[in-house]
NUSERO-25383 format. One record per atom (N, C-alpha, C): residue in three letters; x, y, z. Coordinates in steps of 0.05 Angstrom, whole numbers, plus 5000, padded with zeros to 4 digits. Atoms other than C-alpha are relative to their C-alpha. Example, Ala and Ser with C-alpha at 12.3 -4.5 7.8 and 13.67 -1.06 7.14 Angstrom:
<atoms>
ALA501849765000;ALA524649105156;ALA501850245000;SER498449764999;SER527349795143;SER498550225014;
</atoms>
This chain:
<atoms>
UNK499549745013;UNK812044099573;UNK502049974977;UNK497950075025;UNK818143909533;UNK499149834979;UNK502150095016;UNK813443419500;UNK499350144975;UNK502349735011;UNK809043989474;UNK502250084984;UNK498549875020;UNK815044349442;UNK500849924989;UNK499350085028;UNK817843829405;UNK498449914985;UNK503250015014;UNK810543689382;UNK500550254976;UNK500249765013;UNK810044459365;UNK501449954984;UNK498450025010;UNK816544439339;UNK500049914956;UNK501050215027;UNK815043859287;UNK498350124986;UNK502149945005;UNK808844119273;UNK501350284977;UNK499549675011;UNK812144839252;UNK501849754972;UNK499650105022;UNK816044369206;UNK499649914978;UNK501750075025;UNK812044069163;UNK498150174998;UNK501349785012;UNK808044619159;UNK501850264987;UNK498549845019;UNK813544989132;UNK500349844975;UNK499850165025;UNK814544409086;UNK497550014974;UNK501350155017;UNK808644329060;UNK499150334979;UNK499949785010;UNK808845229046;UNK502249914973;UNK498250005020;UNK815145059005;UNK499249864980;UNK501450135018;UNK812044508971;UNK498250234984;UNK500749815009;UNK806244978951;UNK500750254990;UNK498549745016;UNK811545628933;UNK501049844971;UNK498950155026;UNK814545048880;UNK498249914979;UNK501650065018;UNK808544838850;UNK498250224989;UNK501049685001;UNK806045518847;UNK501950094972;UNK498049975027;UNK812845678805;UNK500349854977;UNK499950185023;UNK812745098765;UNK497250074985;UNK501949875024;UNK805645308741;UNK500150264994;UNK499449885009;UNK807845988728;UNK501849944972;UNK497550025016;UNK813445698684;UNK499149834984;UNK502050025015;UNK808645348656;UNK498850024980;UNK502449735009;UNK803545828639;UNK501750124975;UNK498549805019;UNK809646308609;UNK500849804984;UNK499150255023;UNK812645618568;UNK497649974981;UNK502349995020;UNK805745568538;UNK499550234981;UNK500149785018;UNK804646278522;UNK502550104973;UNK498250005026;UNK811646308481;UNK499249864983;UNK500850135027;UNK809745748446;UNK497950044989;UNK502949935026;UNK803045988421;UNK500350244991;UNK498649665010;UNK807146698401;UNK501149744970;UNK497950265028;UNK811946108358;UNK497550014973;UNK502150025029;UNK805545878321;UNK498550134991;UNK500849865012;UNK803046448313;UNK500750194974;UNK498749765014;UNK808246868282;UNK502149694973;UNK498650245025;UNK811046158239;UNK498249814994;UNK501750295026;UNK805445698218;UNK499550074978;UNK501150025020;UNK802946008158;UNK503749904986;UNK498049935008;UNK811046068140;UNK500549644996;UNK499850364998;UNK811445218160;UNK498649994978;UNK502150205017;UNK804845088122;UNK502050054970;UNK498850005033;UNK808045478057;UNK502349824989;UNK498350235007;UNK814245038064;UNK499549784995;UNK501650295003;UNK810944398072;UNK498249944972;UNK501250035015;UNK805944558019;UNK501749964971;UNK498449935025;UNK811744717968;UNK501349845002;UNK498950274992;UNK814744117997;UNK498549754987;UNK501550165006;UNK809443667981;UNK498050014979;UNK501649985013;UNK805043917931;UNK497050005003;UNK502550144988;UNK798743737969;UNK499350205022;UNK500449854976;UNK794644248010;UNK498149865023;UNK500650204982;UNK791343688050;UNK502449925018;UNK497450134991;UNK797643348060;UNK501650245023;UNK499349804981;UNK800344038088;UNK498950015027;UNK502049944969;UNK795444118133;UNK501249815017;UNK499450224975;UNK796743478174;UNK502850005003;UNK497449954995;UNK804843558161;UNK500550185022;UNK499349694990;UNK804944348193;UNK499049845025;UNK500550184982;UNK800844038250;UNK501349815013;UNK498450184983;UNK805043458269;UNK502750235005;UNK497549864996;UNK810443918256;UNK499850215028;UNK501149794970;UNK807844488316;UNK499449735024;UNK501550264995;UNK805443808346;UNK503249875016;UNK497750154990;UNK813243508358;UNK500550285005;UNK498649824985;UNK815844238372;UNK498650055021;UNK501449954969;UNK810444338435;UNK501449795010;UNK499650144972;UNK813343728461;UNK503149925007;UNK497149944990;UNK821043898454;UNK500850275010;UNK498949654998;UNK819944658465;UNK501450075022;UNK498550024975;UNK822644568537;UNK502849975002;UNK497250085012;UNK829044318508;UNK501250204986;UNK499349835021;UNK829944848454;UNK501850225011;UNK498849864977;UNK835945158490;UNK500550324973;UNK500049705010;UNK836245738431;UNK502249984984;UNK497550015005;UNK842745478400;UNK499950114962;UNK500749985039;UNK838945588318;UNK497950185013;UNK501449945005;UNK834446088306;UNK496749854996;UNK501950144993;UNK827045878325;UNK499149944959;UNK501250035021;UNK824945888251;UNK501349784988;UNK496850175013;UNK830945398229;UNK499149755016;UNK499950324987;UNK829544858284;UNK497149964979;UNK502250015020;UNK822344968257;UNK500249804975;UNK500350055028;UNK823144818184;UNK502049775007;UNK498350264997;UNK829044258213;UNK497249735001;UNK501750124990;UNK823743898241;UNK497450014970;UNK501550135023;UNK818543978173;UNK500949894980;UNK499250245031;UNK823543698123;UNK500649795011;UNK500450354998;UNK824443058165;UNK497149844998;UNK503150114999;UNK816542998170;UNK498749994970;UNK500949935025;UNK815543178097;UNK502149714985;UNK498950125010;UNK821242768080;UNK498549625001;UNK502050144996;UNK817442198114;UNK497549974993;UNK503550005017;UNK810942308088;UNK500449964975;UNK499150035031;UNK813842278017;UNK500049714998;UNK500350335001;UNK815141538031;UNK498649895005;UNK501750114997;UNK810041428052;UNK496849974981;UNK502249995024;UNK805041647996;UNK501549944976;UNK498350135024;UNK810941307949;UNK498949745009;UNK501950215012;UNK808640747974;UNK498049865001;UNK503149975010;UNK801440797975;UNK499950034979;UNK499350035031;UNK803041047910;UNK499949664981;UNK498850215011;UNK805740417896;UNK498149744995;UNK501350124997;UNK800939987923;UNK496650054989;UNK502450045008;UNK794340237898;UNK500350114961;UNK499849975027;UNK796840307828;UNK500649784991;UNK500150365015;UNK797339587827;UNK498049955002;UNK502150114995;UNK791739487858;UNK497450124977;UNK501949905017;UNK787639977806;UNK501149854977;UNK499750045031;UNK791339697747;UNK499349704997;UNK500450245008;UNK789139027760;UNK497349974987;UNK502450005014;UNK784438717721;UNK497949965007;UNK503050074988;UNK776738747739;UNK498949814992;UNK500750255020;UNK773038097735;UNK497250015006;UNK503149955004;UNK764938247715;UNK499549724987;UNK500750355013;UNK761037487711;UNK501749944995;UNK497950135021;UNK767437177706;UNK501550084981;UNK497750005034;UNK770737537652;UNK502350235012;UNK497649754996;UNK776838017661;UNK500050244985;UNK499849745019;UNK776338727642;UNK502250165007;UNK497949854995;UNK781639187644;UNK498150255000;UNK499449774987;UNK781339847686;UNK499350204974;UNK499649765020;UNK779540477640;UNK500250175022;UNK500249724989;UNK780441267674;UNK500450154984;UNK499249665007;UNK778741827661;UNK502150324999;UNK497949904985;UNK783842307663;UNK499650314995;UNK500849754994;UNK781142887693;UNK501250265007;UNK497449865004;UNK787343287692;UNK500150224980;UNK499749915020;UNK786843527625;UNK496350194994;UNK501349824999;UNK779743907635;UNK501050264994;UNK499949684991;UNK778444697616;UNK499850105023;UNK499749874968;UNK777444837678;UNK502249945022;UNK497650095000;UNK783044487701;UNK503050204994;UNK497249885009;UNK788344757657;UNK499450375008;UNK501149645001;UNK785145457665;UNK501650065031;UNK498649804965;UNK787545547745;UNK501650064997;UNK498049894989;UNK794245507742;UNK501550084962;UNK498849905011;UNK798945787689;UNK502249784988;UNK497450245017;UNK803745287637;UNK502650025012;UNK496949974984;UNK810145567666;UNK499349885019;UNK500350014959;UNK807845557749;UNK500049674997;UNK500650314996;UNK805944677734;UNK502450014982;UNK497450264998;UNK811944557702;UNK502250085016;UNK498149964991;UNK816044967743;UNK499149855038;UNK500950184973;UNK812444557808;UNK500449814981;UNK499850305001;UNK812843907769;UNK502850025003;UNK497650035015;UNK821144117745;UNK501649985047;UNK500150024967;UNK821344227833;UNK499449755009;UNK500850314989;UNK818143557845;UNK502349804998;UNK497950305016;UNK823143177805;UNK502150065007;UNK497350054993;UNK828743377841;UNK501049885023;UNK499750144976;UNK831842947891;UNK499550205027;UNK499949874982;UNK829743107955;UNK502250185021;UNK497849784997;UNK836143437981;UNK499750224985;UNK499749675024;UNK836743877923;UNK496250114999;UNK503349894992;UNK828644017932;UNK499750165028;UNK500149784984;UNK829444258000;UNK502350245008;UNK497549715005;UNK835444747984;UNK498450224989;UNK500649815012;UNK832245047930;UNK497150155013;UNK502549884978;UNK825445247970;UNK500850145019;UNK498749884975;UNK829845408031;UNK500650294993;UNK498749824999;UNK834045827994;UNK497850164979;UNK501649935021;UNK830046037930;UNK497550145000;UNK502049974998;UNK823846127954;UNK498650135022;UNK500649884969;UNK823446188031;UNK501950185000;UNK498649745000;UNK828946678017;UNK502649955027;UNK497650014979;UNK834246418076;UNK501950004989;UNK496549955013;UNK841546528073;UNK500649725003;UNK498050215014;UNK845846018052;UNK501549825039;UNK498850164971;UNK848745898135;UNK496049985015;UNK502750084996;UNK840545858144;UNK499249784995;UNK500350235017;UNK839745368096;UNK501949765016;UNK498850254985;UNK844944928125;UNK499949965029;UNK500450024977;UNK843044978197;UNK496349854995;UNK502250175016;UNK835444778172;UNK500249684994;UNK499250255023;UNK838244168131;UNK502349895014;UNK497450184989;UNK844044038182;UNK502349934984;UNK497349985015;UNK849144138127;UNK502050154996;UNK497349795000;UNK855344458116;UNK499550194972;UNK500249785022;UNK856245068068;UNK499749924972;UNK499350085031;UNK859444728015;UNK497749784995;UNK502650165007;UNK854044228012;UNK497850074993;UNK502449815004;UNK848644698006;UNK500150074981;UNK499549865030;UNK852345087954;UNK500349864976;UNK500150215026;UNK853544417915;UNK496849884983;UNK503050165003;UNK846344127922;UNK498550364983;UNK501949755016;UNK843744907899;UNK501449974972;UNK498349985022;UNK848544847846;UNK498949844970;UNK501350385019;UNK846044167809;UNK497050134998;UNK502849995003;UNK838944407829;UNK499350224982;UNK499049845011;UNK839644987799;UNK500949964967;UNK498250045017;UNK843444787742;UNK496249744977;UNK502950185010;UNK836844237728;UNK498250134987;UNK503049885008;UNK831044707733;UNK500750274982;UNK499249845029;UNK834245167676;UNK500249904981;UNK500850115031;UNK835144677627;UNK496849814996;UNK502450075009;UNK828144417642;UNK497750204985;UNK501649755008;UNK824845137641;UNK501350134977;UNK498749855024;UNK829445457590;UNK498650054970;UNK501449915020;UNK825745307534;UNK496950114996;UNK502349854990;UNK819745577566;UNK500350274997;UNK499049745001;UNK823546167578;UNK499750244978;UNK499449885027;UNK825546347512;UNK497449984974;UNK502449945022;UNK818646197480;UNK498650295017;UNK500949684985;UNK816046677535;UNK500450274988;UNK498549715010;UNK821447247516;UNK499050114979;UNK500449985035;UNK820447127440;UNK496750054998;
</atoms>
């Protein structure tokens, strides 16, 4: 008989165990479930806002595409972590100027490499010809989309060092405040306000005389 009850006994134990087990994995897929659903609220209410950054970042609406993506892409698999300490939009865009910043080097040097490789010389039967292109750039239809100011004021954007490139977008464009901008970019005030300063100070004397033919 005493047998029997520490049988029962046991028995009631691991069968309580194995309830607890099941109440935890029960909660953990609740917590889950709700961790998922925030994050598909995130990309809903900030990807087009990413893509626009990225795209104005990079110039390239291909290139965007697969940036914004990795970008949503590494925040699903830190969102667990994201204790709340920056504004969700701020870690966001933290996280697309290192992936943009990276991707830049990386089509610098592809760049690099297939512009040797095109400029070398072709050899037809033995003989060496040099490379002609077309440069399909300069089409009517072409120049017709975009507007003389908007391409040089994206090319006068391109050409500025990447620091001072993602200030002025941050601040300029995506419209964040200045303690935005440096939480984004991980910099201090005065850094922000220096790098807008220079950038700033650039894309006026490149556009300026744009400006003033405009006015006139």
């Amino acid at each position: 008989m005493e047998t029997a009850l520490v049988f029962t006994a046991g028995r009631a134990d691991v069968v309580a165990d194995e309830g607890s087990l099941r109440a935890h994995k029960a909660a953990a897929e609740t917590a889950q479930h709700a961790a998922e659903t925030r994050f598909d609220e995130v990309v809903q209410a900030h990807y087009q806002k990413v893509y626009n950054l990225v795209y104005r970042y990079l110039g390239d609406a291909e290139e965007a595409c697969d940036v914004t993506q990795d970008v949503f892409l590494r925040a699903h698999q830190s969102f667990q972590h994201f204790r709340g300490d920056a504004a969700i939009y701020t870690w966001l865009y933290r996280i697309a100027l290192n992936l943009c910043h990276n991707r830049l080097k990386q089509l610098h040097r592809r760049y690099r490499a297939e512009k040797h490789s095109l400029d070398a010389p072709l050899e037809v039967d033995g003989e060496q010809l040099q490379r002609e292109w077309a440069d399909w750039t300069r089409t009517p239809e072409t120049l017709a989309e975009r507007s003389e100011l908007t391409r040089i004021l994206r090319q006068a954007i391109n050409s500025l060092p990447a620091e001072h490139r993602a200030a002025v977008i941050l601040r300029d464009i995506e419209g964040l405040s200045y303690a935005e901008v440096a939480d984004a970019t991980g910099c201090s005030l005065e850094a922000i306000k220096s790098r807008l300063f220079r950038a700033r100070s650039q894309l006026q004397s490149v556009l300026e005389p744009y400006l003033t033919d405009t006015v006139a």
